[in-house]
N, C-alpha and C positions, 0 to 999 in steps of 0.2 A: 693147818688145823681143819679137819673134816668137821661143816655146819650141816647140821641135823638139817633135813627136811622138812618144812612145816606142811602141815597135815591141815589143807584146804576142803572143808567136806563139799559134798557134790549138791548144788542147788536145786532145790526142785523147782522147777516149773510152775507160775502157778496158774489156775485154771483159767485157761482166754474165756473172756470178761463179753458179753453182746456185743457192745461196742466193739470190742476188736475184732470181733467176728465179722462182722459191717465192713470195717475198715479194710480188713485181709483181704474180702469177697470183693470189694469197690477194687481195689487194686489188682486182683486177678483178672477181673472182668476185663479192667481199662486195659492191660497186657494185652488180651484176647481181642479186642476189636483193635489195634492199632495195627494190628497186621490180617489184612483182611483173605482169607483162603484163596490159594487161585481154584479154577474150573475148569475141564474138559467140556464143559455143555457148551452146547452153540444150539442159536433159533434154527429149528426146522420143521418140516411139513407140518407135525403133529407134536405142536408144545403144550396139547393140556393133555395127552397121554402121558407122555416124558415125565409133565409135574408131577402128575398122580404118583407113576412110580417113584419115581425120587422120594415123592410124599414117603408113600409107602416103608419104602427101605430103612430112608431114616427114622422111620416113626418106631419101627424095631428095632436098632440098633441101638436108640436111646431108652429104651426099653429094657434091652437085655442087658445093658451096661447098669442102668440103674435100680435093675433089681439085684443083680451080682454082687453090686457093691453092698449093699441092704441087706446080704445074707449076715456078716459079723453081730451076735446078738450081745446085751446088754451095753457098757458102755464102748466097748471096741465099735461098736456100730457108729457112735458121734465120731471118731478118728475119720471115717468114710466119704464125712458130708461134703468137704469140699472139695477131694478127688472128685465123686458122685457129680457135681454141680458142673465143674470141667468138662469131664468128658462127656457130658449131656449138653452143655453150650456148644463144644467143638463139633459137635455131629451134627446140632444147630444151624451153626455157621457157617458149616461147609452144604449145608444143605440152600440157606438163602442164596451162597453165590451160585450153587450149582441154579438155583431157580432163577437168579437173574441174568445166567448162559442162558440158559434155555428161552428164556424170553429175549434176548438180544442185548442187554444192557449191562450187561456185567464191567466194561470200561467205564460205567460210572458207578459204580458201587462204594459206597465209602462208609465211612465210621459212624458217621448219624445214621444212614436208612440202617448199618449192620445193627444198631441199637435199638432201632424201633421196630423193626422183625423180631427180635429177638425178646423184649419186652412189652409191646403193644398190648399182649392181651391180660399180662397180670402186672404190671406198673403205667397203666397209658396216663395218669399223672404225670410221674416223672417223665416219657419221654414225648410230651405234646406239643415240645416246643422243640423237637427237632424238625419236623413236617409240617409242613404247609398245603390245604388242599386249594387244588386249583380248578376249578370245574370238576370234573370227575375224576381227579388226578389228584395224588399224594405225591409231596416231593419234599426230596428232604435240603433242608436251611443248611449253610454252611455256617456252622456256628465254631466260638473261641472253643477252645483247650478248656477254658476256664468251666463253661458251660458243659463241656462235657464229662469231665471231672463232679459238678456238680450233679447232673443226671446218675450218674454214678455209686456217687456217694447214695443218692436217694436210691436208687434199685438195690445195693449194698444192705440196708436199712430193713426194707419190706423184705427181700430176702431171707435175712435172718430173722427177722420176726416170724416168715412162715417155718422155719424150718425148726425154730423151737416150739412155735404152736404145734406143728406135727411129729415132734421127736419119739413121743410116747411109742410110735409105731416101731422105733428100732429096736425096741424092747420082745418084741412080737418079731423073731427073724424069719417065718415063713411066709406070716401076714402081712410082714412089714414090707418083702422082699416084693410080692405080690403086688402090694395097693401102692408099693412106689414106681418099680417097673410101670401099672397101671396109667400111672401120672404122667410119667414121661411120656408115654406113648402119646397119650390127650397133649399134652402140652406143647411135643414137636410136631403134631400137626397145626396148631393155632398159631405156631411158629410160621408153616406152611400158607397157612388163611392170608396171612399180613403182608408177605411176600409178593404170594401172588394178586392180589388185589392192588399192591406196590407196582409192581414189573410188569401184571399182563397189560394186555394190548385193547383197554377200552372196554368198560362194563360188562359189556352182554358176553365177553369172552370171559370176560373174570367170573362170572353169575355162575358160567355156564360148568366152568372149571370147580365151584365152590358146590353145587351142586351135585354133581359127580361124588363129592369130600363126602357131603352129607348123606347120601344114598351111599354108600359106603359103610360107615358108620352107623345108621340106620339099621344096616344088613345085621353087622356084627353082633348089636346091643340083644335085636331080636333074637339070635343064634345064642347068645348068650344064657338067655329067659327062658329058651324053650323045654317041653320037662323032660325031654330026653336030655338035653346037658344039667338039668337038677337032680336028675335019679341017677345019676351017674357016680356026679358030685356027693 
């Protein structure tokens, strides 16, 4: 006797909750720091050139990644964020190890300092208790699994909370693409800042390298303002 099919309708999904968005983001993250990038950089003659460029490169890469993804307007734009997030960390990450070839110390690289470069400048809450400064020196604590799970879960947290305060902007897919592109670009530099002040080799070199960052930046902001790029615009 042929038994009829029962006719199981298709469940919908239903919309991930802050919280889970936290939790998803903590668990991507923790993925992404447990394997830390390897490096072609190695210390030579001129490592606050090298940084710079490095700087540089990756400063646009995460850039162009995250305003591409920013293009999708209305709510295809939120499907984005946590691709977006990724591949703006990964361009990150491989940037810190390349910075800490470049300064020589890339065989001690590990999952605290990957987290505190990578956070320092928009959760230095959550990761102040992976580093320890020592004279003029930052160094990063070997701390449990547990703690760093917790660190995690807390940058998970603020994450999402920024990303809803700023969601309005996906709605906006030119402006949005624009002012997020924008973000990354600022933000894989301060990436860059944490690094190097981590890795280089003793203040006045680190100063000298952050300096360079800043007169860079300087340059751009004015170029930006001038009314030949407003009349243009």
């Amino acid at each position: 006797m042929n038994r009829k099919s029962e006719y199981i309708p298709a469940r919908r999904n239903a919309p991930e909750t802050e919280s889970e968005l936290a939790a998803r983001i903590s668990r991507q993250l923790l993925d992404l720091v447990s394997r830390i990038p390897p490096t072609r950089e190695a210390a030579g003659a001129d490592a606050d050139a090298r940084a710079r460029a490095l700087t540089q490169s990756a400063a646009n890469k995460a850039a162009l990644a995250a305003g591409t993804l920013a293009l999708p307007p209305g709510p295809l734009g939120w499907l984005t964020l946590v691709p977006e997030l990724l591949a703006i960390w990964r361009i990150q990450a491989q940037l810190v190890a390349d910075l800490s070839g470049v300064y020589g110390v890339n065989a001690r690289l590990n999952r605290e300092q990957m987290l505190y470069c990578l956070f320092r400048h928009t959760a230095a809450q959550a990761v102040r208790d992976l580093v320890v400064r020592v004279g003029g020196r930052m160094l990063a604590q070997d701390v449990s699994v547990r703690v760093i799970e917790r660190v995690a879960k807390a940058i998970g947290i603020k994450v999402t909370r920024r990303i809803i305060g700023g969601g309005i902007a996906r709605w906006l897919p030119v402006v949005g693409a624009v002012g997020v592109g924008a973000y990354a670009w600022y933000d894989t530099r301060q990436v860059a800042r944490t690094a190097i002040r981590m890795f280089g080799q003793g203040p006045s070199n680190v100063d000298k390298v952050l300096a360079a960052l800043d007169a860079e930046e300087a340059a751009l902001a004015a170029q930006d303002a001038s009314p030949s790029r407003r009349e243009s615009a």
